[in-house]
Each structure stands twice: as C-alpha cells, then as structure tokens.
C-alpha positions in Angstrom: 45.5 13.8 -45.5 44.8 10.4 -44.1 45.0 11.7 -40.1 42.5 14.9 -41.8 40.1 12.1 -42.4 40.5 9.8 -39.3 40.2 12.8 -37.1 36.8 14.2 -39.3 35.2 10.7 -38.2 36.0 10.7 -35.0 34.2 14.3 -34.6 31.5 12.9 -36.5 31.1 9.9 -34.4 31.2 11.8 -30.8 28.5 14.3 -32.7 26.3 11.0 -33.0 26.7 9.7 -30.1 26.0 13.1 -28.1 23.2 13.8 -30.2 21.7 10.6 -29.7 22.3 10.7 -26.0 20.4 14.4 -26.1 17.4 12.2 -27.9 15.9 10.8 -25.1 15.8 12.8 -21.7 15.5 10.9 -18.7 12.2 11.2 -16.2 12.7 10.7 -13.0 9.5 9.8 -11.0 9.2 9.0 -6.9 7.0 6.3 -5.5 5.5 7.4 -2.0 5.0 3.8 0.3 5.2 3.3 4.0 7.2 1.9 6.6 10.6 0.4 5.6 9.5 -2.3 7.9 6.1 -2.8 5.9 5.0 -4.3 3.1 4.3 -1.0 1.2 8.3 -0.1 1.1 9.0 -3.6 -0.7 6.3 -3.2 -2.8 7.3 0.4 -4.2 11.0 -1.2 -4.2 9.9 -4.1 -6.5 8.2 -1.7 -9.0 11.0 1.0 -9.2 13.4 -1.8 -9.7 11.2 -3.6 -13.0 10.9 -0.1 -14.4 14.8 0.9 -14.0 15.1 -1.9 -16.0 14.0 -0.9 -18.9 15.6 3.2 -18.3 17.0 2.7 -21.7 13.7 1.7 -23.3 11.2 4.0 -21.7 13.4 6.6 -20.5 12.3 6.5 -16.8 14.3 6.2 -13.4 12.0 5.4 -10.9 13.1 5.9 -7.1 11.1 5.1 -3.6 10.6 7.4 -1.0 9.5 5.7 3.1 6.6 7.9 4.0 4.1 7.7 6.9 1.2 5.8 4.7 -1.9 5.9 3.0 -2.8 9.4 3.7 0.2 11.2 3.6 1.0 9.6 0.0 -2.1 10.0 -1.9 -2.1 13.8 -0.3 1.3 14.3 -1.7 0.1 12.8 -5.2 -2.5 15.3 -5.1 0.0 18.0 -4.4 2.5 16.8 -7.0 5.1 16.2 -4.2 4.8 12.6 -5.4 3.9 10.7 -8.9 2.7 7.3 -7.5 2.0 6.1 -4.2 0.8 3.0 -2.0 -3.0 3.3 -0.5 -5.2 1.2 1.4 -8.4 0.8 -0.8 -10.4 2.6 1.8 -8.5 5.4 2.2 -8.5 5.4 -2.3 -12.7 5.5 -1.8 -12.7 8.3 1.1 -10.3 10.4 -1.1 -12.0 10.3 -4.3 -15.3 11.0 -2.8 -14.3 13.7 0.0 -14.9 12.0 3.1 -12.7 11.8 6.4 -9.6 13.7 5.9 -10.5 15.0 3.1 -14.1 16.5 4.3 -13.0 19.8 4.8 -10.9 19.7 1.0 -13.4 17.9 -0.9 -13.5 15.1 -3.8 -9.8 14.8 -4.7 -10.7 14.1 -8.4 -7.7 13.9 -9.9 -6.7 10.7 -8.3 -6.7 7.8 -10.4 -5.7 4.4 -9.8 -3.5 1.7 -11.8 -4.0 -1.4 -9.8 -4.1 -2.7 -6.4 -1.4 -5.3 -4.8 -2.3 -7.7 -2.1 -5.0 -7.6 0.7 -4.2 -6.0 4.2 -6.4 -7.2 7.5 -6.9 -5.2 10.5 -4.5 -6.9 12.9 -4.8 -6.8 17.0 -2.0 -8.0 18.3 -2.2 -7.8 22.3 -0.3 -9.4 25.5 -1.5 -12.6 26.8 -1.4 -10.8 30.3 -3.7 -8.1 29.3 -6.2 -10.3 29.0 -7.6 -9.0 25.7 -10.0 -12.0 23.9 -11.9 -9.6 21.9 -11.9 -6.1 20.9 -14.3 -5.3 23.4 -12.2 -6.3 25.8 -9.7 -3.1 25.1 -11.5 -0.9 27.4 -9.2 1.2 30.1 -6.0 -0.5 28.3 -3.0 1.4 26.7 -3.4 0.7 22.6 -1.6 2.0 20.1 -3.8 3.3 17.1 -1.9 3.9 14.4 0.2 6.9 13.6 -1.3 10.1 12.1 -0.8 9.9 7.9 -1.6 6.2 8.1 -4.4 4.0 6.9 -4.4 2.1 9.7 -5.4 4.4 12.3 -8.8 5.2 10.7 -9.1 1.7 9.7 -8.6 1.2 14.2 -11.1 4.3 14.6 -14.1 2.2 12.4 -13.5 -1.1 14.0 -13.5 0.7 17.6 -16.4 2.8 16.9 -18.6 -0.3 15.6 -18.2 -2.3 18.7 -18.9 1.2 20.8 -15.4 2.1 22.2 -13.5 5.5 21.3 -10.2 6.3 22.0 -11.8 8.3 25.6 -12.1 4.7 26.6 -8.5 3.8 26.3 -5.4 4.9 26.9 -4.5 5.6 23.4 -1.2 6.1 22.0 -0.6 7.0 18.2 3.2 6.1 17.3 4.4 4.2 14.4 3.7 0.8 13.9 7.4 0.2 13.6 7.7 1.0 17.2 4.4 -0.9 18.5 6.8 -4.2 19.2 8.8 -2.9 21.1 6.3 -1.1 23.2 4.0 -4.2 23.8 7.3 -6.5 24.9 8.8 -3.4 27.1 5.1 -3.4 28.6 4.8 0.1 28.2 1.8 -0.7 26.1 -1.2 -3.6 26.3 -2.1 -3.7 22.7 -2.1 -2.3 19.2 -3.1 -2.1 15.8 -1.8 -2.4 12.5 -3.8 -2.7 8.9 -1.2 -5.0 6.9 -0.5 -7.8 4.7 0.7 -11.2 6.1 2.8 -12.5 7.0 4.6 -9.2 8.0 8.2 -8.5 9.9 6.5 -6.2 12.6 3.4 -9.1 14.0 6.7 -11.4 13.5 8.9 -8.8 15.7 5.6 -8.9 18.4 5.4 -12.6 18.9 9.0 -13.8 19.1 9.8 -11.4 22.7 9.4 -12.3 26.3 6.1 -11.0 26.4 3.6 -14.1 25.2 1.1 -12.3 22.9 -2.2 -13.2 21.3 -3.5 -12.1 17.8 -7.3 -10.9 19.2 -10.1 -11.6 16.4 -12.3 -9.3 15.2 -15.5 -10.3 14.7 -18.9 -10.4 15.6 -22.9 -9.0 14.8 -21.2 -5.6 15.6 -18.8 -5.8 12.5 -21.3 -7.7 10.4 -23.1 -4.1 10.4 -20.3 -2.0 9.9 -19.1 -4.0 7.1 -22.4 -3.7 5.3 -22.1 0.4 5.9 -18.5 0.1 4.7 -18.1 -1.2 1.1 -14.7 -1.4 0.9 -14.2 -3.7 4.0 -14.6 -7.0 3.5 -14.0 -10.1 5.7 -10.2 -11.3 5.9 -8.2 -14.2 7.8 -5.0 -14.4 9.6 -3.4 -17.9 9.0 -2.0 -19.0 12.3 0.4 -21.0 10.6 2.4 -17.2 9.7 2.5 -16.5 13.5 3.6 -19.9 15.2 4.9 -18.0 18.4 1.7 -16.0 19.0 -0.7 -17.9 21.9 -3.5 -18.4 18.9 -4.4 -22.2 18.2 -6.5 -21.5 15.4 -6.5 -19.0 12.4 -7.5 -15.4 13.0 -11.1 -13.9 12.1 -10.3 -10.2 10.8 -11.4 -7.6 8.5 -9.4 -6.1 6.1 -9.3 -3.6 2.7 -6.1 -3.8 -0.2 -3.9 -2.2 -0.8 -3.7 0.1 -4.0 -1.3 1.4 -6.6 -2.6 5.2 -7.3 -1.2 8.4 -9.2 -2.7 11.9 -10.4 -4.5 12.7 -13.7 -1.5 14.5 -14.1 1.1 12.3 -14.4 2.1 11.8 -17.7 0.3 8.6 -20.2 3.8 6.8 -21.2 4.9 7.6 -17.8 2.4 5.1 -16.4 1.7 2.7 -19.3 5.4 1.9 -19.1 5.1 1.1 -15.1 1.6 -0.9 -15.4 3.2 -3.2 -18.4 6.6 -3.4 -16.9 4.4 -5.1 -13.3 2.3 -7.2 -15.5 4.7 -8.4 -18.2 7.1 -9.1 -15.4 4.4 -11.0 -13.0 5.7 -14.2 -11.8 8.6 -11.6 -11.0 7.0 -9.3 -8.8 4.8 -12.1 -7.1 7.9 -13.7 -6.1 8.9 -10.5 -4.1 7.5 -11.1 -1.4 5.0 -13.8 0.5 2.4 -11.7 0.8 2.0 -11.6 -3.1 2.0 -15.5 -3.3 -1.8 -16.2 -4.2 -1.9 -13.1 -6.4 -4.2 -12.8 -10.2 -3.6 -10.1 -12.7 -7.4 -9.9 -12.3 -7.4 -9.7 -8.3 -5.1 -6.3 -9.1 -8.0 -4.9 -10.8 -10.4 -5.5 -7.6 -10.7 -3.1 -4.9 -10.4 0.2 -6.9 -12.7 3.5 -6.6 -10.7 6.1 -8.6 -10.6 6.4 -12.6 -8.1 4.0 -14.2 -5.6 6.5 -15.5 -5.1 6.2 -19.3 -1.9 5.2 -19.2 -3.1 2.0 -17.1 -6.0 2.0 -19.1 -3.9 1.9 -23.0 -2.2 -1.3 -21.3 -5.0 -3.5 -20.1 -6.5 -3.0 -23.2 -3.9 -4.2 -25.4 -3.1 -6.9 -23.1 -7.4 -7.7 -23.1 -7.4 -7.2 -19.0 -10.0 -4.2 -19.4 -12.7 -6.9 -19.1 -12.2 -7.2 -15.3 -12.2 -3.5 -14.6 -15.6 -2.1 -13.3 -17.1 -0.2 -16.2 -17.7 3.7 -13.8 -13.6 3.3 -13.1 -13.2 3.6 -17.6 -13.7 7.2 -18.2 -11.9 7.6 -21.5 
C-alpha cells in the first residue's frame, strides 16, 4: 500500500513539472547586425545575451545573425526574415519615408524603432602615398565605397556627391569593409570608406600595416550645405588619440549619423518591452561592452530616431518616466 502511494506521487509530481514546463513556450527571436568585425555584431551580441538572461522570466531566446548592414536588415525586418535589427539613423529616416532604396517600394511604415546605440562618423581612411588631404582630392583613385546592403555606401554616395565627385570619377570598388584593410596595405586600393563607431578593429587593422595611412577629414562650405539638406547628419569627430599609428596629428573633422535599434509593428508587445527594459535596467552593463558605448545617456538612445516607438518600447519608457525625451510625432499610441 505504502509503494501504491509513493509511486501515485511520483506520477503526480512529473505531471506538475511537465505541465508547468508546457506553461510557458519559448520565443525565439533573431537580431540582424553587420559585420562580425564591426561594432553592429557586438552590439546585437550584448543585447541577445541580457535578454537570454532572463529566458526563464520572459520566455525569450534571443540569437544574432552577421548580415551585410543597415539595408539588408531593416529590409528583412520588413519582410519578417528578421525581428530586430541594427540601422544607421539615416538609412531608419529614408525607410520610413520611401526615399533611396526604397523609392520604387514606398514608405516602409511598419518600421518602428526602440532606441538608438552610439554615433557612427563617416571615416576616410587613405594611404599616405596617395596623397589624399581632402575628399576632393579622391579624384582618378581606386576607393572602396562600401558594399551593397550597407549604410555606408550611401552615406560615401552623399558625402561624394556634395563636394561634386561620383563614382565615374574614381575607380570605385564596392567590397566589404572587412576586406578594405587589407586592400589599402596590399596597395591594390588608394582609399576607402567606412560609416562606424570609434574606436573600431577595422581603422585599427588599416593603420597598424606597412602602408603609412592618413584618416582624411571631411569638411568644408560644401558639407556645411549638405548637412543642412540632410537632417539626420550632423557633424562628428574622430579622436586621434583612438588611431595613434595613423599619420594624423590632430583629431579628425567628420560627419556622421547613429546608429539605431529598429523592429516591425509586428513583432509582438512583451516581445519588445522585455528587450528595451532588459538594455536599460542592465545599463552600466551594456555600456561596458564596448568603448564605443563609453559616453553613452539613456536619453542620447532616444535621439536620432524617425520611426514610431513601437509600444512595447513605448510601455517601458513610460513606466520608467524616459517618454519625456522622445519626440512627441515618434508616440503614436
């Protein structure tokens, strides 16, 4: 009678604990980034990690998936191929409101954003020998733009077409910027490109080779006009200090955008709340992820957005009284 009993309790207790592991079913949700090389891949790394976590509280395994940028992610957001992903601020605006690559597919107004990260300047990076002082100078050299899918290479299209160069007047090459070191020190190219945050493992990569290199400013009346046409550039600086190898004996003058955290009005409300709070309960955490985080504010992360704050976003920053900070057109409740 006694082992009748023991045995009844033991079915009953595997019954509970099945039952309760049948409670909560696990979501599994990707984060589009960048290069692994980047900044965008350590980013997306840092968030998925906070959020796994918690899997037993909210529920949600978050994994990251290396993509080719900006483009590519907030196009595969848009498609559902992807429930978050890493976007320059520019290409977040141009989206939203239909313009460049997405001319011909229109407003994608599902996007929504959640917050944006750290800031990310236009970088020239060129050979001493070139002899490249200033972007004008670029003419009839071999310079990498920026790989198709990326932010960067319409971010090297504006900043070309302001100063009256087009990629007919170089010898223009469009490969990864992972690959863009290599190519400058093997001599193969004279110059390129890359819209990042500082200090960043690829510029590093550039300057430490046999092949002296400068970081070229970019500057002058010509991008003083294009950065009033363009609201979502604003004017940035390189810290030579980050680059002690590169030629440059003072800090760089650059333009640059942020980057941005953005998703689909799709994605489901707990999905997102619990990924906003987990970033911003966690902060001195995630800001100690990387350098390029180091003079980050919770209320710089509500700066530099154009999309709708989700709701999910939107639930937390209320509760935690950060909604103040957010533009009043990005609240549509």
């Amino acid at each position: 009678m006694e082992s009748m009993r023991r045995l009844v309790l033991v079915i009953v207790g595997v019954g509970i604990l099945f039952g309760g592991c049948k409670s909560r079913k696990t979501k599994f949700v990707t984060i589009g980034t960048g290069a692994v090389t980047g900044i965008y891949y350590p980013t997306g790394g840092a968030i998925s990690q906070m959020v796994n976590r918690k899997v037993s509280e909210y529920g949600i395994k978050a994994t990251v998936e290396a993509t080719s940028g900006s483009v590519f992610n907030i196009n595969a957001v848009m498609n559902g191929d992807l429930d978050f992903g890493i976007a320059q601020s520019d290409r977040q605006y141009l989206a939203y409101h239909g313009l460049a690559e997405w001319s011909d597919s229109g407003r994608q107004e599902d996007l929504r954003s959640v917050f944006s990260v750290h800031p990310e300047s236009i970088t020239l990076v060129a050979s001493v020998e070139s002899g490249t002082k200033e972007i004008t100078d670029l003419r009839g050299k071999r310079v990498n733009l920026g790989n198709p899918g990326s932010g960067h290479l319409q971010n090297t299209r504006d900043v070309l077409k302001a100063v009256g160069l087009n990629e007919d007047d170089l010898s223009a090459e469009h490969v990864k910027a992972v690959e863009a070191p290599g190519l400058l020190q093997d001599e193969r190219i004279d110059a390129f490109f890359y819209t990042v945050g500082h200090p960043n493992s690829n510029i590093e990569e550039a300057t430490f080779g046999r092949v002296k290199v400068f970081i070229v400013p970019i500057r002058g009346p010509d991008i003083d006009k294009m950065l009033q046409e363009y609201p979502y550039y604003a004017k940035s600086t390189i810290p030579r200090s980050l680059y002690p190898n590169a030629s440059n004996t003072e800090d760089v003058a650059t333009i640059g955008v942020k980057t941005t955290f953005v998703t689909s009005a799709n994605v489901d409300e707990d999905v997102v709340y619990a990924v906003t709070r987990e970033v911003f309960e966690n902060f001195e955490h995630f800001k100690s992820r990387h350098a390029a985080y180091q003079n980050l504010t919770k209320e710089d992360m509500l700066k530099g957005l154009s999309a709708p704050i989700h709701p999910g976003a939107l639930k937390y920053y209320r509760e935690a009284g950060l909604d103040r900070h957010i533009h009043a057109e990005l609240i549509v409740d």
